[in-house]
N, C-alpha and C positions, 0 to 999 in steps of 0.2 A: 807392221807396228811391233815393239820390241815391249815385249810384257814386262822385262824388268825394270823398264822403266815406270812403270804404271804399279811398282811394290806400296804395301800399306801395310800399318801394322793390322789391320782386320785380315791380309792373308795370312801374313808369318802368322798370327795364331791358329787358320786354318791349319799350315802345314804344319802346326806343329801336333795336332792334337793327335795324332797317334801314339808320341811319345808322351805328352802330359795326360795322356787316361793312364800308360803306366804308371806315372807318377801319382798321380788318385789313387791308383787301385794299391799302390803300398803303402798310402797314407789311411787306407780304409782296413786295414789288414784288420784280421780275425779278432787276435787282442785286443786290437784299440775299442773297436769296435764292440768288444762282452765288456766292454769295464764304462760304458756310456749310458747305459740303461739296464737296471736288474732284470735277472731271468723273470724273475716275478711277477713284474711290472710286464715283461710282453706275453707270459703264458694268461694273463688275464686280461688282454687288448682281446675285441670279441670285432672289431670296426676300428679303418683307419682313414684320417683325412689328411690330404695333402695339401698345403696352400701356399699362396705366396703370389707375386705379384711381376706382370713381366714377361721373361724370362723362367725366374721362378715359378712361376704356375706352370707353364709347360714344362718345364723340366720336370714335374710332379704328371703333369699329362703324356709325356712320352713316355716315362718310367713306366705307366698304369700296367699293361701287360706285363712285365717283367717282374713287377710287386704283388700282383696277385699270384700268378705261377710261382713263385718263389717262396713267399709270407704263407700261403694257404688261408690267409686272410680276407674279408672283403676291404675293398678301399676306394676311395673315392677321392679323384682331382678336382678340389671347389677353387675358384676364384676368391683370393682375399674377403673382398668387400662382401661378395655373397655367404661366406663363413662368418664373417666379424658381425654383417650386417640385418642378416637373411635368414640363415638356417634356423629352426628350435632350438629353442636352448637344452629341451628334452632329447635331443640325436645326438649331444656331445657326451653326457655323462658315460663313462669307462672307457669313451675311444682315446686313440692316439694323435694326437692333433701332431702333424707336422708342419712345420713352417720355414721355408726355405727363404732366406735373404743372406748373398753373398756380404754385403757392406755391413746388414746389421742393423742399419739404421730407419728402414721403411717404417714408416709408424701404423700403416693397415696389418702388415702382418705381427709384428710387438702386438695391436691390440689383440689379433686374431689368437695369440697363445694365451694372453692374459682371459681372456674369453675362455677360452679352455679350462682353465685352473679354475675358473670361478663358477664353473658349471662339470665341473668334478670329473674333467678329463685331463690325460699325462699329456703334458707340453711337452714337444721336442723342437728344439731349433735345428737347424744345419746354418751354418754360416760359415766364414773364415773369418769373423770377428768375435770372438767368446766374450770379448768384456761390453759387448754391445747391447741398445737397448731391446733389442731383437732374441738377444742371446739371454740376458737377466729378467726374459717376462718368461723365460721356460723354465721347467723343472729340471729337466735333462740337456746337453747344448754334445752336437757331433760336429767339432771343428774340422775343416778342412785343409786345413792346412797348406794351402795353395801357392808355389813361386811366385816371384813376384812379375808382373807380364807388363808389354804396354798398354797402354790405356786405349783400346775398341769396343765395339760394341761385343754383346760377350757373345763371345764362340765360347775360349776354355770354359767358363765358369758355370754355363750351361751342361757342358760336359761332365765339368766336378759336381754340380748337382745332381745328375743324371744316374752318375757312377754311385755316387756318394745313396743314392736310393736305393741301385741293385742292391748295394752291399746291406744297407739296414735291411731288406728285403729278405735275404738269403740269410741272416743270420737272427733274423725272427721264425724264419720257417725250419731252420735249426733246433730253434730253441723249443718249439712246439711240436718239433717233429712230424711236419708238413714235407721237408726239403730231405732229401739223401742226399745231395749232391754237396763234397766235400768242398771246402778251401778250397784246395787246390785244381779239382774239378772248375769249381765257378770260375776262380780266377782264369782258368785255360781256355775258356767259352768265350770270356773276353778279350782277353789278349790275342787269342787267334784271329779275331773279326778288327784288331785293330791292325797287327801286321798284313792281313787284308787290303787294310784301307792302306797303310802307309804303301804297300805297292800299285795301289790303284793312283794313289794322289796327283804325280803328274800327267799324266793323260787328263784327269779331271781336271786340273789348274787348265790345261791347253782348251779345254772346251770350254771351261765356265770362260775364259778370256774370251775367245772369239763371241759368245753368248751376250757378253757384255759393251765388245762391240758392235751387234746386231741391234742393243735392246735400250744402249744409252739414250735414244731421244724418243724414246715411248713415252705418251701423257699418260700413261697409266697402266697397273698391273694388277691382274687379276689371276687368282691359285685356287685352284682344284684337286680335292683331296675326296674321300672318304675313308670311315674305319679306322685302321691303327697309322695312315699314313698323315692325319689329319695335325696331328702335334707338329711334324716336320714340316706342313705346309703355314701351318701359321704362323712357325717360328721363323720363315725363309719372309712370309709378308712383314714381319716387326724386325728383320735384318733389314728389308730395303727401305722401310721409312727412315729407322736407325742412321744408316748408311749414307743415303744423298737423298730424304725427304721424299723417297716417293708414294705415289696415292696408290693406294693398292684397295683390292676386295679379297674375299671369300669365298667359298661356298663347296657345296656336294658336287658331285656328276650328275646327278639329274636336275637339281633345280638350277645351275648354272646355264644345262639345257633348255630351261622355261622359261630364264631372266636373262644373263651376261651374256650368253647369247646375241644379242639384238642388242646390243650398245654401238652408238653410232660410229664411224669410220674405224674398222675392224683392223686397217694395216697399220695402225698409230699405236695398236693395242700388245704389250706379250703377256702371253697365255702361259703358266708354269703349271704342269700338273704332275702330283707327285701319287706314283703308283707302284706298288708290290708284284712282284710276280704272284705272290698267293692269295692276294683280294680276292673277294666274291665279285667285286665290284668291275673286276677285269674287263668283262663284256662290255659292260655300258662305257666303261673309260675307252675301250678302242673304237668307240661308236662316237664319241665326243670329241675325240684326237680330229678323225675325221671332218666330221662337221667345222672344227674349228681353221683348220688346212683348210677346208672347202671355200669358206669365206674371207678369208686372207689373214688370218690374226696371226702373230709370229709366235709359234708352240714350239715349248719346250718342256721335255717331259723326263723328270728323274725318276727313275728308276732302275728295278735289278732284272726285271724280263727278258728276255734272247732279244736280239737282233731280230727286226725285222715285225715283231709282233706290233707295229703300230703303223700308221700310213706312210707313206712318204710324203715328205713336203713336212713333215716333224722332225727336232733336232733333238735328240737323244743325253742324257748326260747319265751315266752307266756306273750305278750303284754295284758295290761289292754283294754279294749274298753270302748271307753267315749261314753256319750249322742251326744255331738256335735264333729262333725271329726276334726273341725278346731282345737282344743284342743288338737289333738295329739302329735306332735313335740315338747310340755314341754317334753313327759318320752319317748318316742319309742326311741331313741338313750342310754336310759342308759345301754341294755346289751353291746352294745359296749364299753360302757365307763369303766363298771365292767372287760370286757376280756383284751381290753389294757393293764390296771392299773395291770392285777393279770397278762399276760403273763409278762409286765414290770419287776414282784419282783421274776417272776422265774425264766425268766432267766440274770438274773441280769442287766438288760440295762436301767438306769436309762433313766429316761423321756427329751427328748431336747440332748439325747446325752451328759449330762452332764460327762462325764469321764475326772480324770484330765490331763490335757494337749490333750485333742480331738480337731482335727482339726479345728469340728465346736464353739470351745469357745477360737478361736484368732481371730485378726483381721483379717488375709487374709482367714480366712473363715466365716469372718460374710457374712446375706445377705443382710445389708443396707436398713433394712426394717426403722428405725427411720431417717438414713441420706441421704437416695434418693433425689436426684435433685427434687424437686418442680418449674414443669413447666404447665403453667397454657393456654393453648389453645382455 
């Protein structure tokens, strides 16, 4: 079968993201980035929240590692609704409320800054839309500045958020003198893990392909993560519903063991788990591999480990490994991105369900993600 035939724009953004992180990272550059928020304003962030909806919430959840080492800050990846809706309003005052929405337009995270301000914490947006309403409920707004791409479910934009965090990140623990690690330094941490990845990519394209025609007529898919792997795994479950609407689960290495487990006809099933060479959690995940081979489920397992560390009868998709771990959530999610995108054009289900006249593209099946009541608590 001839893969290029089977092209989407959800891969070309795959492949392209080794070159559009450089592109972030000089749209993030040092300047831009001290003239976006006063020294002042981050030498007296004592707490920072990251939110957003999506997408954007994980891209505040993959960051997490790489914004506490960096910031010397504590921070925390909330869920929209659970920030806007949920938290104290005594936990906001003097933190840094960030709020990540590419388009701008999301009305949960708008109310989640306006929340912020009103309970005497520094709003910061990230967008690529500065005159948005996402962007005019913050005090501060760190445009992105982003090409213009086609229209997929977001690979780049996940990445420009992702980047767009190290960078506030590093230049808050700068500012506080947390961080040594120069400009040029950071930027070299990154770019090196992406020309990494740019030489890894085709060998990864040839395996997510074949991957996707193993895994195209599974009723369903289940991802296994724990620890810092766990943002990459849920953001590869919200690629495949994205992508061609498929039913996915969650979960740990152990309770996966106690529950998904034991779901009925196992060869209908793919199993994706996504694991670090440097987990703690390594043991039990090569103990799970197993088990899951045992009983016939189709396993596939991303990661940066040697060869051989996992059973046979597993199909392997072979993570680059960086110098510094924090760095890894720019590329560990592209084989996901690569299998969505190639199950999408096989079996014909275009991305967001766009079919014409589909339920989900009337109004009484929007979800009101732009017109939700904006209530501010």
């Amino acid at each position: 079968m001839d893969r290029k035939q089977y092209d989407s724009a959800g891969a070309r953004q795959s492949r392209y993201t080794p070159e559009f992180g450089r592109v972030i990272l000089q749209n993030m550059a040092a300047p831009k980035i001290s003239e976006v928020i006063p020294a002042e304003e981050l030498l007296a962030v004592h707490r920072v929240y990251i939110t957003g909806c999506g997408d954007s919430y994980l891209a505040g959840l993959s960051a997490l590692p790489a914004f506490q080492a960096l910031s010397g800050v504590k921070c925390t990846a909330i869920k929209a609704t659970d920030f806007a809706r949920h938290l104290p309003a005594e936990k906001i005052e003097g933190a840094l409320v960030i709020g990540i929405s590419i388009s701008g337009t999301v009305s949960r995270v708008a109310e989640c800054l306006q929340r912020a301000v009103k309970h005497g914490g520094v709003a910061l947006a990230i967008s690529d839309n500065p005159e948005s309403p996402v962007a005019t409920s913050a005090n501060y707004v760190l445009p992105l500045g982003m090409p213009q791409l086609e229209p997929a479910p977001g690979v780049c934009s996940y990445v420009a958020s992702t980047l767009a965090l190290f960078c506030l990140a590093h230049h808050i623990g700068r500012v506080n003198g947390s961080n040594d690690l120069t400009h040029e330094q950071f930027t070299a941490c990154i770019t090196a893990h992406l020309d990494q990845a740019a030489a890894a990519l085709p060998a990864m394209e040839e395996a997510c392909f074949a991957a996707a025609q193993d895994l195209q007529d599974c009723r369903a898919f289940d991802f296994v993560s724990d620890g810092e792997s766990r943002s990459t795994a849920v953001f590869g479950q919200a690629k495949m519903v994205e992508f061609f609407g498929g039913l996915v689960t969650g979960d740990d290495c152990e309770d996966w063991c106690h529950i998904n487990y034991f779901t009925e006809e196992p060869s209908t099933l793919g199993t994706f788990i996504t694991i670090f060479a440097d987990s703690p959690s390594l043991s039990r995940t090569r103990e799970l591999v197993q088990c899951a081979v045992n009983i016939g489920r189709k396993v596939y397992v991303i990661t940066d480990c040697a060869p051989g560390t996992f059973a046979e009868g597993a199909h392997i998709i072979a993570l680059p490994t960086p110098e510094h771990t924090w760095v890894r959530p720019i590329v560990s999610h592209l084989p996901y991105d690569f299998i969505g995108a190639f199950i999408s054009e096989l079996k014909g289900a275009p991305p967001f369900r766009a079919y014409e006249g589909a339920v989900w593209r009337t109004p009484e099946g929007s979800s009101h993600i732009r017109d939700s009541e904006i209530v501010v608590l």
